[in-house]
N, C-alpha and C positions, 0 to 999 in steps of 0.2 A: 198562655199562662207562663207567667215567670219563676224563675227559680231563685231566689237568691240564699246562696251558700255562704254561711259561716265560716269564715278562716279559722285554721287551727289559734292562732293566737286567741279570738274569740271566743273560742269554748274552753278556752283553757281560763278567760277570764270570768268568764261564767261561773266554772268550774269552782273557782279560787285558786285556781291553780298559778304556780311561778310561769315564767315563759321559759319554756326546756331548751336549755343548751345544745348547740348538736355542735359536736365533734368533727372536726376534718378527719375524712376516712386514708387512714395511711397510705404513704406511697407505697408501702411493700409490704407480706403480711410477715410477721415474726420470724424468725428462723424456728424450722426443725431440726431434731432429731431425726437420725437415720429410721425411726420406725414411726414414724410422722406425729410424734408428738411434741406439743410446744415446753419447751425445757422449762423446770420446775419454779427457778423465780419470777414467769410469768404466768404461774399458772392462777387462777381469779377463787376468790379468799372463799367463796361457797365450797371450792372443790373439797376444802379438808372435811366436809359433813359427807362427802360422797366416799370418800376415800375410808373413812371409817366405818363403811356398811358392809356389814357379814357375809360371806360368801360361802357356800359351800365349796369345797375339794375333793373330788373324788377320784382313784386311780380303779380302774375297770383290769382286771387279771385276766378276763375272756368271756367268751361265752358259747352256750352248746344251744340247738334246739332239741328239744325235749316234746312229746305226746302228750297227751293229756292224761293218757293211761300211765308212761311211763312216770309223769309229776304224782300221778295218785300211790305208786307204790315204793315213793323216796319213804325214808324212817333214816334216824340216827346211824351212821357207823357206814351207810350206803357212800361212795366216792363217784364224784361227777365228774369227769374227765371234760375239760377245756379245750377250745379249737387253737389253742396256741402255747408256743417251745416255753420251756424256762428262759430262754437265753434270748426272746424277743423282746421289744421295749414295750412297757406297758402305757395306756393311756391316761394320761391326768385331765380330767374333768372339769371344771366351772359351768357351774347352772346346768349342768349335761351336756356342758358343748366340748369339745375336744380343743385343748390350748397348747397341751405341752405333749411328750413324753418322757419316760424314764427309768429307772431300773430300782428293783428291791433292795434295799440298805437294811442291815440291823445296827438300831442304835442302843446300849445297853440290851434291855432286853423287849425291845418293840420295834419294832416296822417302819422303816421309813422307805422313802422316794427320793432317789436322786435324779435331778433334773437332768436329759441331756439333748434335749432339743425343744425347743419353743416353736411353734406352728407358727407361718407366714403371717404377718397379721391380715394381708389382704387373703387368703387361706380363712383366717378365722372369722373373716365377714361373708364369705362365701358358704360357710359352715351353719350360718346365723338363721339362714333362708330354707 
């Protein structure tokens, strides 16, 4: 029994389809940035839909473990005491992964974060897992 297969050109003509152009694949791949990303005027015109998706931020202050009895008898005015200093850097969050650190700022009269280190990025792909 024989086979005979269809060339792409073939089903493309089938198809109605044009006959696709292929591209010579580059001698080199773009330059990066020091944090391996391809700099911004070649970044590919879909990214700006990516780039305007919402993201959560969150900065984590610390955390205690607690009993299940002890969780039963929190009420208003009760104080939770933290596993960590005032004077430690706190964590800043995306999607609950850990990216940055940073220290409490008051701005006017509300809370801000100042940035003062940014997680490895290969760090924050290890983190992923």
């Amino acid at each position: 029994m024989t086979h005979d297969f269809l060339t792409q050109e073939e089903i493309n003509s089938l198809l109605g389809k044009e006959e696709e152009k292929t591209v010579p694949a580059p001698d080199r791949l773009p330059e990066q940035s020091p944090a391996g990303l391809v700099p911004e005027e070649e970044e590919p015109a879909n990214l700006e839909a990516v780039l305007e998706f919402p993201l959560r931020v969150s900065v984590c202050l610390g955390e205690v473990k607690k009993t299940l009895q002890e969780i039963r008898r929190l009420s208003p005015g009760v104080v939770i005491e933290l596993d960590c200093s005032i004077h430690e850097p706190l964590d800043i969050l995306i999607g609950g992964k850990l990216v940055a650190q940073g220290e409490v700022v008051i701005i006017d009269e509300n809370f801000g974060i100042k940035i003062t280190e940014i997680i490895d990025p290969l760090e924050r792909i290890k983190n992923l897992r």
